[in-house]
C-alpha positions as CSV (number, residue, x, y, z in Angstrom):
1,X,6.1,-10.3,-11.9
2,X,4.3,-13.9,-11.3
3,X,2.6,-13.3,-8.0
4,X,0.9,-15.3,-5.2
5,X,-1.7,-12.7,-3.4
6,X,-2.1,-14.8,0.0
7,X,-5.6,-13.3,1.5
8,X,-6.4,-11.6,-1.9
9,X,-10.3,-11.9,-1.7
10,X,-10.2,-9.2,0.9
11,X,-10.5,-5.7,1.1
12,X,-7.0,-4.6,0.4
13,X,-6.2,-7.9,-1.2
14,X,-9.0,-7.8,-4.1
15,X,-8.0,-3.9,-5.2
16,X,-4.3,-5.4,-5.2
17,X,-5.3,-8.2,-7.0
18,X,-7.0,-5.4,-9.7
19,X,-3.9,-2.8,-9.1
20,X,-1.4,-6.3,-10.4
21,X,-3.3,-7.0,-13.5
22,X,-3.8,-3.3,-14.6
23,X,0.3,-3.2,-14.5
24,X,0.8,-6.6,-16.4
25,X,1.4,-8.9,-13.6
26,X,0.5,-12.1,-13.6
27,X,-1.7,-13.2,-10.4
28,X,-2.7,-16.0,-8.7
29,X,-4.8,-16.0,-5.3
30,X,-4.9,-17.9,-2.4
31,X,-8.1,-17.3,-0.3
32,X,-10.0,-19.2,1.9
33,X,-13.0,-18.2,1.1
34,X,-14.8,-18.0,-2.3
35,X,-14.2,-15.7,-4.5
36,X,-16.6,-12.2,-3.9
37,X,-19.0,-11.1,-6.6
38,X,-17.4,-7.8,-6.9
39,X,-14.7,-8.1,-8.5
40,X,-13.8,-9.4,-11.8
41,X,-11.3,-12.4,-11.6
42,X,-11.0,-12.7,-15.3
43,X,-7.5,-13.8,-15.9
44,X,-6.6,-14.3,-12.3
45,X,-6.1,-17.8,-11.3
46,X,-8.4,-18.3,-7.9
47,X,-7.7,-20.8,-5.9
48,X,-9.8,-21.1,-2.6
49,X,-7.8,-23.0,0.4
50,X,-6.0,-21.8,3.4
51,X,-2.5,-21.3,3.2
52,X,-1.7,-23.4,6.4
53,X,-2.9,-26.1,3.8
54,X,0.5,-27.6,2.8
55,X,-0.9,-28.8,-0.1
56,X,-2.3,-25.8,-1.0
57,X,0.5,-23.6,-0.5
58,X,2.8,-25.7,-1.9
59,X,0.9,-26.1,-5.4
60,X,0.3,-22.3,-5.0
61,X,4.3,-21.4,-5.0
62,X,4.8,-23.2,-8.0
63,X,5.8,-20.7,-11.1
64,X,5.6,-17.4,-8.9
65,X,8.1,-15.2,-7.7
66,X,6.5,-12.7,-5.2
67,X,4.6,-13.3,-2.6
68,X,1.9,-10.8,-1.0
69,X,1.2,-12.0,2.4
70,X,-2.4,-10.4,4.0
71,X,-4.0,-12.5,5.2
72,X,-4.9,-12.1,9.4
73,X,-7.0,-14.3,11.5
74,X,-7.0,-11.0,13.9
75,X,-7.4,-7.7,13.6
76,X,-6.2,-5.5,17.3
77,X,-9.6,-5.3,18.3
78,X,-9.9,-8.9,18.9
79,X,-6.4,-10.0,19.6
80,X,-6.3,-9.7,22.8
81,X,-9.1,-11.7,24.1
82,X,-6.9,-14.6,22.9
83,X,-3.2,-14.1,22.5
84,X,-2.5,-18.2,21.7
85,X,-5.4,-18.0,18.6
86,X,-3.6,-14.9,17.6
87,X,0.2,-16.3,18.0
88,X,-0.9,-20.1,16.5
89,X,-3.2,-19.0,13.4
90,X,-0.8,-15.9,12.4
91,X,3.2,-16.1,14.1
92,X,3.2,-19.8,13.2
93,X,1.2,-19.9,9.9
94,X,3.4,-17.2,8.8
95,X,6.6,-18.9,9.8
96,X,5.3,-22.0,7.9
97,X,5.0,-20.0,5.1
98,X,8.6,-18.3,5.2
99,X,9.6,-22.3,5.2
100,X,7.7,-23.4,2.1
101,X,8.7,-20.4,0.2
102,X,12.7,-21.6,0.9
103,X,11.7,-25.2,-0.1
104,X,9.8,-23.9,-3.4
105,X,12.9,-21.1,-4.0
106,X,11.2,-18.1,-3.8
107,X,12.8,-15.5,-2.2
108,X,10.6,-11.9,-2.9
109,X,7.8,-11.8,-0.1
110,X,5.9,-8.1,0.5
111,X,4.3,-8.5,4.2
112,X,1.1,-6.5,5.2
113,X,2.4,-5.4,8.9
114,X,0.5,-2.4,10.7
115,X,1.6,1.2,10.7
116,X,-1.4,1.7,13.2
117,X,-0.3,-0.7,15.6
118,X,3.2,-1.9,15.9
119,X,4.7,1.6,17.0
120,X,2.6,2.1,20.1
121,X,1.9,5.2,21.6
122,X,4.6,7.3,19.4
123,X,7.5,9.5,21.1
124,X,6.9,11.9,18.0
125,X,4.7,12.8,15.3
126,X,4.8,11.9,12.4
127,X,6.0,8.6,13.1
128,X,9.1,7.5,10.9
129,X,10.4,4.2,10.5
130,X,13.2,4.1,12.8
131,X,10.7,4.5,15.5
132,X,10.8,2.2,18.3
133,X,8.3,-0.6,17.9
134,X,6.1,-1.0,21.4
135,X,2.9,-2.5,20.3
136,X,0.1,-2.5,23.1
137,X,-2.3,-4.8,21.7
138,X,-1.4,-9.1,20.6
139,X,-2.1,-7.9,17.0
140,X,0.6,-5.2,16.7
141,X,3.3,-7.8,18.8
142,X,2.7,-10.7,16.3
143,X,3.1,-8.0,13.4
144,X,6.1,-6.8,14.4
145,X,7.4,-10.2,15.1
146,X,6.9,-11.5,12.4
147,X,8.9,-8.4,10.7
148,X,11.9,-9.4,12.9
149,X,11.3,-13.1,11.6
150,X,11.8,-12.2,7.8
151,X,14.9,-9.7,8.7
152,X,16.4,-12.6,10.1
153,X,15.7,-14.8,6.8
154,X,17.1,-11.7,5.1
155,X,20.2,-11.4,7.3
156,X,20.8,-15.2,6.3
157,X,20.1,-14.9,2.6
158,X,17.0,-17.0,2.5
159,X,14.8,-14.3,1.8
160,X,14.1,-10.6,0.2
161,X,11.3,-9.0,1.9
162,X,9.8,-6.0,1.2
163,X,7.6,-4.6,5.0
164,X,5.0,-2.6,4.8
165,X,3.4,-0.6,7.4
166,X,-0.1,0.4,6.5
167,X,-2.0,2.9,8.7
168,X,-6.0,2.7,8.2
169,X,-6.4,2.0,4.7
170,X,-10.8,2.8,3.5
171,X,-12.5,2.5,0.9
172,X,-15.0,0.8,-1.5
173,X,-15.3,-2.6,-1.0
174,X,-14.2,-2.3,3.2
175,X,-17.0,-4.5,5.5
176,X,-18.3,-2.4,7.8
177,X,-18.9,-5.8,10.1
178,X,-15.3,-6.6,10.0
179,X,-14.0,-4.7,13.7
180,X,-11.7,-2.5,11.7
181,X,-12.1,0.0,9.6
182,X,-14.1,3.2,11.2
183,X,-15.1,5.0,7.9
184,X,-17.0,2.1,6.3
185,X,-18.4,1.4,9.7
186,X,-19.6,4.7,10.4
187,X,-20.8,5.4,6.9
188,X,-22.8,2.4,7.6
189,X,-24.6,3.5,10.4
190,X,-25.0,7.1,9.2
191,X,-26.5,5.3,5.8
192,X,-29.2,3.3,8.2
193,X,-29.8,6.2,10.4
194,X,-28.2,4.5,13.5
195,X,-26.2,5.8,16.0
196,X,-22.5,5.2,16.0
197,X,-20.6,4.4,19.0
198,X,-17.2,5.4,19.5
199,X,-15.0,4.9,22.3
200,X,-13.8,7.1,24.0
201,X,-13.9,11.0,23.1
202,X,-13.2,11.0,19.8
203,X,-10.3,12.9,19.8
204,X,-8.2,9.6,19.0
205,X,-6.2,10.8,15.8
206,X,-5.6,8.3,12.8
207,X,-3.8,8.4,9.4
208,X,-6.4,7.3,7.1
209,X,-5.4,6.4,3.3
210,X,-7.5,5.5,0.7
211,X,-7.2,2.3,-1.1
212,X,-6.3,3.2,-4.6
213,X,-3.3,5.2,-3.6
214,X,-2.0,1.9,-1.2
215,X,-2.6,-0.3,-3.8
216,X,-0.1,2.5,-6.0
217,X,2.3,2.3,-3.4
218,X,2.6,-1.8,-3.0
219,X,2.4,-2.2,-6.7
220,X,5.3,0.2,-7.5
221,X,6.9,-0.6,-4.7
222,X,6.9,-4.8,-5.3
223,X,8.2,-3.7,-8.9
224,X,11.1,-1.9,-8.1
225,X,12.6,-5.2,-6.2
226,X,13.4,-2.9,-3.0
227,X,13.7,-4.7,0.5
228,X,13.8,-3.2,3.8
229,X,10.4,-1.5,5.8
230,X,8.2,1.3,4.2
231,X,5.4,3.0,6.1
232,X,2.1,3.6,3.9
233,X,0.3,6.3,4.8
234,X,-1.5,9.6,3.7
235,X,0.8,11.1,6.1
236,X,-1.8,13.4,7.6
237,X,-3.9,12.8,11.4
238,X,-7.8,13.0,11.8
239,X,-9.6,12.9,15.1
240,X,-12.4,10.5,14.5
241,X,-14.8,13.2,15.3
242,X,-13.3,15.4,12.6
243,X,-13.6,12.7,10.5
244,X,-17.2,12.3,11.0
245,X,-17.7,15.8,10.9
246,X,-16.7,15.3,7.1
247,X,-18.8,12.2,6.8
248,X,-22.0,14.8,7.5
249,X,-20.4,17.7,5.0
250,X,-20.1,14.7,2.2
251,X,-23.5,12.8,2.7
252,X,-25.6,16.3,3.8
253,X,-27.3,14.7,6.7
254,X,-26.1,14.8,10.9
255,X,-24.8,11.8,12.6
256,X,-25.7,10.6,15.9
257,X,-23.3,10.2,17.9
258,X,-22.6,8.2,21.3
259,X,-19.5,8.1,23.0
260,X,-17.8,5.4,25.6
261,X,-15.0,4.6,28.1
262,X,-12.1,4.4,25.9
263,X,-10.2,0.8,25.6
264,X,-6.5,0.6,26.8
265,X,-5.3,-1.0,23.7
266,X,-6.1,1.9,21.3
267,X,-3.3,4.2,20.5
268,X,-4.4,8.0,20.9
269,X,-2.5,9.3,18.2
270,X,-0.6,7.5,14.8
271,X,0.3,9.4,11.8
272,X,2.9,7.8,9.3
273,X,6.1,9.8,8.0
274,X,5.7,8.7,4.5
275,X,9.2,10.2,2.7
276,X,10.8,7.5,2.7
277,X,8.2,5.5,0.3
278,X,7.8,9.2,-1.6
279,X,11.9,9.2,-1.8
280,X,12.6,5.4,-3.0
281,X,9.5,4.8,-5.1
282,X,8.6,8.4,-6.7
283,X,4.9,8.0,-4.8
284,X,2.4,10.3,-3.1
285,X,-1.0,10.1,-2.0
286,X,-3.4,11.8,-4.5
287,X,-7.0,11.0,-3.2
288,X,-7.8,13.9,0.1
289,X,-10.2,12.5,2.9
290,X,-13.2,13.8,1.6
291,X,-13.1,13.1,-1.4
292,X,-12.4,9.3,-0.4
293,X,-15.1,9.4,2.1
294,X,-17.5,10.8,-1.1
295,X,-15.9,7.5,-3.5
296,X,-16.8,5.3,-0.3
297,X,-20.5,6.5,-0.2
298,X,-21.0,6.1,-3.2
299,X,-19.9,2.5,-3.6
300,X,-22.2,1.7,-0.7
301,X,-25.0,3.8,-1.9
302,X,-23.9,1.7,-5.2
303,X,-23.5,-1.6,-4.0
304,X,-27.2,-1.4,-1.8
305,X,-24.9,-2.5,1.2
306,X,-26.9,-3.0,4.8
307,X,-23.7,-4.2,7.3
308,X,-25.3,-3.6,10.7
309,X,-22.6,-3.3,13.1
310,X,-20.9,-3.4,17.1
311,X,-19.0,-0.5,18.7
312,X,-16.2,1.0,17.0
Protein backbone atom coordinates (compact mmCIF):
# COMPACT_ATOMS: atom_id res chain seq x y z
CA UNK A 1 0.00 0.00 0.00
CA UNK A 2 1.26 3.74 -1.09
CA UNK A 3 -0.77 5.88 1.27
CA UNK A 4 -1.76 9.58 1.66
CA UNK A 5 -2.48 10.08 5.62
CA UNK A 6 -4.61 13.50 5.24
CA UNK A 7 -4.55 15.00 9.01
CA UNK A 8 -1.66 12.52 9.99
CA UNK A 9 0.26 14.84 12.52
CA UNK A 10 -2.70 14.26 14.90
CA UNK A 11 -3.53 12.13 17.54
CA UNK A 12 -4.99 9.16 15.70
CA UNK A 13 -3.31 10.24 12.51
CA UNK A 14 0.56 10.09 13.91
CA UNK A 15 -0.05 6.35 15.66
CA UNK A 16 -1.53 5.50 12.06
CA UNK A 17 1.18 6.98 10.46
CA UNK A 18 3.57 4.49 12.94
CA UNK A 19 0.87 1.45 12.72
CA UNK A 20 1.50 1.91 8.27
CA UNK A 21 5.23 1.83 8.46
CA UNK A 22 5.51 -1.10 11.04
CA UNK A 23 3.31 -3.19 8.35
CA UNK A 24 5.48 -2.13 5.28
CA UNK A 25 3.45 0.61 3.86
CA UNK A 26 4.70 3.30 2.28
CA UNK A 27 3.44 6.79 3.79
CA UNK A 28 3.14 10.15 2.91
CA UNK A 29 1.41 12.92 5.15
CA UNK A 30 -0.49 15.82 4.52
CA UNK A 31 -0.81 18.09 7.63
CA UNK A 32 -1.12 21.53 8.15
CA UNK A 33 0.76 21.97 10.70
CA UNK A 34 4.43 21.05 11.33
CA UNK A 35 5.46 17.96 12.06
CA UNK A 36 5.29 17.11 16.23
CA UNK A 37 8.46 16.22 18.00
CA UNK A 38 7.12 13.00 19.14
CA UNK A 39 7.05 10.96 16.68
CA UNK A 40 9.74 9.66 14.46
CA UNK A 41 9.01 10.59 10.76
CA UNK A 42 11.99 8.72 9.53
CA UNK A 43 11.04 7.34 6.17
CA UNK A 44 7.68 9.10 5.99
CA UNK A 45 7.52 11.76 3.42
CA UNK A 46 5.96 15.04 5.48
CA UNK A 47 4.50 17.39 3.69
CA UNK A 48 2.95 20.41 5.62
CA UNK A 49 -0.07 22.20 3.66
CA UNK A 50 -3.75 22.04 3.86
CA UNK A 51 -5.49 19.72 1.73
CA UNK A 52 -8.03 22.44 0.48
CA UNK A 53 -4.58 23.57 -1.09
CA UNK A 54 -5.16 22.39 -4.79
CA UNK A 55 -1.70 22.42 -5.27
CA UNK A 56 -1.01 20.63 -2.36
CA UNK A 57 -3.32 17.90 -2.69
CA UNK A 58 -2.89 17.41 -6.05
CA UNK A 59 1.10 16.89 -5.80
CA UNK A 60 0.16 14.80 -2.73
CA UNK A 61 -2.15 12.15 -4.86
CA UNK A 62 0.60 11.53 -7.04
CA UNK A 63 1.98 7.77 -6.76
CA UNK A 64 -0.52 6.67 -3.89
CA UNK A 65 -3.29 4.50 -3.80
CA UNK A 66 -5.11 4.95 -0.44
CA UNK A 67 -6.29 7.64 1.04
CA UNK A 68 -6.86 8.15 4.99
CA UNK A 69 -8.98 11.09 5.33
CA UNK A 70 -8.85 12.64 9.32
CA UNK A 71 -8.57 15.57 9.26
CA UNK A 72 -11.61 17.92 11.10
CA UNK A 73 -11.80 21.57 11.50
CA UNK A 74 -14.61 20.59 14.32
CA UNK A 75 -14.98 18.39 16.73
CA UNK A 76 -19.18 18.15 18.30
CA UNK A 77 -18.35 20.25 20.98
CA UNK A 78 -17.74 23.21 18.84
CA UNK A 79 -19.84 22.52 15.80
CA UNK A 80 -22.63 23.84 16.62
CA UNK A 81 -21.79 27.37 17.52
CA UNK A 82 -21.20 27.64 13.76
CA UNK A 83 -22.89 25.21 11.37
CA UNK A 84 -21.54 27.20 7.90
CA UNK A 85 -17.63 27.00 9.38
CA UNK A 86 -18.42 23.39 10.02
CA UNK A 87 -20.30 22.59 6.52
CA UNK A 88 -17.56 24.98 4.41
CA UNK A 89 -14.10 23.83 6.02
CA UNK A 90 -15.35 19.94 6.29
CA UNK A 91 -18.62 18.91 3.78
CA UNK A 92 -17.07 20.98 1.01
CA UNK A 93 -13.25 20.42 1.64
CA UNK A 94 -14.09 16.84 1.68
CA UNK A 95 -16.12 16.82 -1.50
CA UNK A 96 -13.13 18.71 -3.11
CA UNK A 97 -11.11 16.01 -2.12
CA UNK A 98 -13.51 13.09 -3.50
CA UNK A 99 -13.04 15.30 -6.87
CA UNK A 100 -9.18 15.40 -6.97
CA UNK A 101 -8.92 11.86 -6.06
CA UNK A 102 -11.15 11.01 -9.49
CA UNK A 103 -8.93 13.45 -11.50
CA UNK A 104 -5.61 11.89 -10.01
CA UNK A 105 -7.36 8.03 -10.39
CA UNK A 106 -7.41 6.98 -7.07
CA UNK A 107 -10.12 5.14 -6.14
CA UNK A 108 -9.35 3.44 -2.27
CA UNK A 109 -10.31 6.31 0.36
CA UNK A 110 -10.76 5.00 4.37
CA UNK A 111 -12.88 8.03 5.98
CA UNK A 112 -12.56 8.83 9.87
CA UNK A 113 -16.57 9.27 10.46
CA UNK A 114 -17.83 9.15 14.20
CA UNK A 115 -19.26 6.16 15.95
CA UNK A 116 -19.98 8.59 18.94
CA UNK A 117 -21.93 10.93 17.04
CA UNK A 118 -23.64 10.11 13.94
CA UNK A 119 -26.19 7.54 15.51
CA UNK A 120 -27.82 9.88 17.97
CA UNK A 121 -29.43 8.87 20.86
CA UNK A 122 -29.50 4.97 19.99
CA UNK A 123 -32.86 2.83 19.86
CA UNK A 124 -30.65 -0.15 21.19
CA UNK A 125 -27.48 -1.04 22.77
CA UNK A 126 -24.91 -1.99 21.52
CA UNK A 127 -25.30 0.02 18.56
CA UNK A 128 -24.78 -1.97 15.16
CA UNK A 129 -24.36 -0.58 11.89
CA UNK A 130 -27.64 -0.72 10.35
CA UNK A 131 -28.66 1.68 13.02
CA UNK A 132 -30.46 4.66 11.96
CA UNK A 133 -28.17 7.62 11.70
CA UNK A 134 -29.87 10.80 13.68
CA UNK A 135 -27.01 12.99 14.63
CA UNK A 136 -27.86 15.86 17.21
CA UNK A 137 -24.97 17.95 17.02
CA UNK A 138 -23.45 19.86 13.21
CA UNK A 139 -20.41 17.53 13.72
CA UNK A 140 -22.17 14.12 13.65
CA UNK A 141 -24.66 15.60 10.41
CA UNK A 142 -21.61 16.59 8.31
CA UNK A 143 -20.00 13.02 9.24
CA UNK A 144 -22.65 11.13 8.18
CA UNK A 145 -23.03 13.21 5.10
CA UNK A 146 -20.25 13.04 3.98
CA UNK A 147 -20.59 8.95 4.27
CA UNK A 148 -23.69 9.22 2.03
CA UNK A 149 -21.41 11.37 -0.41
CA UNK A 150 -18.74 8.56 -0.98
CA UNK A 151 -21.61 5.70 -1.12
CA UNK A 152 -22.86 7.64 -3.86
CA UNK A 153 -19.23 7.77 -5.64
CA UNK A 154 -19.26 4.12 -4.83
CA UNK A 155 -22.81 3.42 -6.31
CA UNK A 156 -21.34 5.19 -9.57
CA UNK A 157 -17.98 3.53 -9.66
CA UNK A 158 -15.77 6.42 -9.00
CA UNK A 159 -14.77 5.40 -5.79
CA UNK A 160 -14.04 2.40 -3.14
CA UNK A 161 -14.38 3.59 0.27
CA UNK A 162 -13.85 1.92 3.28
CA UNK A 163 -16.20 4.09 6.58
CA UNK A 164 -15.15 3.95 9.71
CA UNK A 165 -17.02 4.70 12.78
CA UNK A 166 -14.75 5.39 15.75
CA UNK A 167 -16.23 5.79 19.24
CA UNK A 168 -13.81 7.70 21.74
CA UNK A 169 -10.46 6.63 20.74
CA UNK A 170 -7.45 7.71 24.14
CA UNK A 171 -4.35 7.38 24.52
CA UNK A 172 -0.71 8.65 24.49
CA UNK A 173 -0.15 11.37 22.57
CA UNK A 174 -4.25 12.78 22.89
CA UNK A 175 -4.19 16.89 23.80
CA UNK A 176 -5.92 17.33 26.69
CA UNK A 177 -6.72 21.17 25.32
CA UNK A 178 -8.28 19.75 22.18
CA UNK A 179 -12.43 19.70 23.40
CA UNK A 180 -12.48 15.95 22.86
CA UNK A 181 -11.16 13.43 24.42
CA UNK A 182 -12.29 13.11 28.31
CA UNK A 183 -9.49 10.66 29.61
CA UNK A 184 -6.44 12.84 28.54
CA UNK A 185 -8.43 15.75 29.82
CA UNK A 186 -9.21 14.43 33.04
CA UNK A 187 -5.81 12.80 33.60
CA UNK A 188 -4.76 16.22 33.06
CA UNK A 189 -6.40 17.90 35.64
CA UNK A 190 -6.01 14.99 38.15
CA UNK A 191 -2.04 15.18 37.19
CA UNK A 192 -2.21 19.22 38.20
CA UNK A 193 -4.42 18.76 41.14
CA UNK A 194 -7.36 20.62 39.48
CA UNK A 195 -10.83 19.96 39.59
CA UNK A 196 -12.49 18.48 36.65
CA UNK A 197 -15.77 19.60 35.39
CA UNK A 198 -18.15 17.43 33.86
CA UNK A 199 -21.41 18.11 32.52
CA UNK A 200 -23.96 16.82 33.63
CA UNK A 201 -24.16 13.80 36.13
CA UNK A 202 -21.74 11.77 34.95
CA UNK A 203 -23.68 8.93 34.27
CA UNK A 204 -23.25 9.69 30.40
CA UNK A 205 -21.91 6.12 29.10
CA UNK A 206 -19.08 6.07 26.30
CA UNK A 207 -17.24 3.32 24.36
CA UNK A 208 -13.79 4.14 24.92
CA UNK A 209 -10.88 2.32 22.77
CA UNK A 210 -7.45 2.66 23.01
CA UNK A 211 -5.38 3.85 20.21
CA UNK A 212 -3.11 0.96 19.49
CA UNK A 213 -5.97 -1.43 18.97
CA UNK A 214 -7.82 1.34 16.33
CA UNK A 215 -4.78 1.78 14.66
CA UNK A 216 -4.92 -2.45 14.42
CA UNK A 217 -8.25 -2.31 13.16
CA UNK A 218 -7.73 0.55 10.22
CA UNK A 219 -4.45 -0.94 9.22
CA UNK A 220 -5.85 -4.45 8.74
CA UNK A 221 -8.72 -3.28 7.66
CA UNK A 222 -7.27 -0.69 4.66
CA UNK A 223 -5.15 -3.96 3.74
CA UNK A 224 -7.80 -6.32 3.12
CA UNK A 225 -9.30 -3.88 0.25
CA UNK A 226 -12.95 -4.22 1.99
CA UNK A 227 -15.52 -1.30 1.34
CA UNK A 228 -18.67 -0.65 2.95
CA UNK A 229 -18.94 0.94 6.94
CA UNK A 230 -17.31 -0.68 10.03
CA UNK A 231 -17.81 0.58 13.56
CA UNK A 232 -14.52 0.69 15.77
CA UNK A 233 -15.05 0.25 19.10
CA UNK A 234 -13.97 -1.61 22.37
CA UNK A 235 -17.47 -2.64 22.36
CA UNK A 236 -18.01 -2.06 26.08
CA UNK A 237 -19.95 1.39 27.90
CA UNK A 238 -18.31 3.42 30.82
CA UNK A 239 -20.19 6.16 32.69
CA UNK A 240 -17.63 8.93 32.95
CA UNK A 241 -17.78 8.73 36.58
CA UNK A 242 -16.82 5.02 36.41
CA UNK A 243 -14.24 5.96 34.33
CA UNK A 244 -12.77 8.29 36.68
CA UNK A 245 -13.26 6.15 39.42
CA UNK A 246 -10.51 4.04 37.55
CA UNK A 247 -8.48 7.05 36.81
CA UNK A 248 -8.02 7.33 40.98
CA UNK A 249 -7.57 3.16 41.31
CA UNK A 250 -4.63 3.66 38.42
CA UNK A 251 -2.83 6.97 39.64
CA UNK A 252 -3.57 6.18 43.65
CA UNK A 253 -4.73 9.65 44.38
CA UNK A 254 -8.77 11.15 44.55
CA UNK A 255 -10.17 13.43 41.97
CA UNK A 256 -12.08 16.40 42.52
CA UNK A 257 -14.89 16.46 41.03
CA UNK A 258 -17.59 19.23 39.90
CA UNK A 259 -20.52 18.59 38.07
CA UNK A 260 -22.81 20.92 35.58
CA UNK A 261 -26.17 21.34 33.70
CA UNK A 262 -25.78 18.83 31.01
CA UNK A 263 -25.57 20.19 27.15
CA UNK A 264 -28.38 19.02 24.67
CA UNK A 265 -26.00 17.86 22.09
CA UNK A 266 -24.34 15.04 24.16
CA UNK A 267 -25.68 11.69 23.63
CA UNK A 268 -26.36 9.82 26.99
CA UNK A 269 -25.44 6.52 26.04
CA UNK A 270 -23.14 5.03 22.73
CA UNK A 271 -21.51 1.72 22.75
CA UNK A 272 -20.41 0.22 19.33
CA UNK A 273 -21.40 -3.50 18.13
CA UNK A 274 -18.04 -4.32 16.95
CA UNK A 275 -18.72 -8.03 15.17
CA UNK A 276 -18.86 -7.06 12.13
CA UNK A 277 -15.02 -5.61 12.07
CA UNK A 278 -14.16 -8.90 14.43
CA UNK A 279 -16.08 -11.14 11.57
CA UNK A 280 -14.54 -9.44 8.17
CA UNK A 281 -11.05 -8.56 9.49
CA UNK A 282 -10.15 -11.37 12.28
CA UNK A 283 -9.77 -8.24 14.92
CA UNK A 284 -10.46 -7.68 18.64
CA UNK A 285 -9.62 -5.16 21.11
CA UNK A 286 -6.80 -6.39 23.41
CA UNK A 287 -5.81 -3.35 25.61
CA UNK A 288 -8.87 -3.19 28.88
CA UNK A 289 -9.63 0.45 30.17
CA UNK A 290 -7.32 0.43 32.87
CA UNK A 291 -4.73 -0.67 31.68
CA UNK A 292 -5.05 2.03 28.82
CA UNK A 293 -5.71 4.64 31.31
CA UNK A 294 -2.20 3.25 33.25
CA UNK A 295 -0.27 3.46 29.33
CA UNK A 296 -1.92 7.10 29.11
CA UNK A 297 -0.44 8.22 32.52
CA UNK A 298 2.47 7.24 31.95
CA UNK A 299 3.06 8.89 28.61
CA UNK A 300 2.03 12.07 30.33
CA UNK A 301 3.91 11.48 33.45
CA UNK A 302 6.68 10.71 30.51
CA UNK A 303 6.24 13.35 28.29
CA UNK A 304 6.20 16.28 31.45
CA UNK A 305 2.89 17.35 29.74
CA UNK A 306 1.01 20.61 31.55
CA UNK A 307 -2.36 21.12 29.11
CA UNK A 308 -4.51 23.24 31.30
CA UNK A 309 -8.00 22.89 30.24
CA UNK A 310 -12.06 24.13 29.86
CA UNK A 311 -15.15 21.99 30.87
CA UNK A 312 -15.46 18.65 29.53
Amino acid sequence: MRALVIGGNGFIGSHLVEGLRAAGHGVRVLDAGRARSDVDWAGVDYRQAPYTDPDAIGAALSDVDTVFHLASTTVPATSNADPIHDVSTNLIATLSLLAAMERHAVRRIVFFSSGGTVYGDPEYLPVDELHPLRPISSYGIVKATIERYLLMHQHFGRLDPLILRPSNPYGPRQSAAGGQGFIAAALARLREDRPLQIWGDGETVRDYIYIGDLVDLVVAAAASGDTGIVNAGSGDGHSLNAVCASMERVVGRRMSIEYLEGRRFDVRAIVLDTTRAQTRFGWRPSVDLETGIGRTWAWMQASEQSIHRGNI
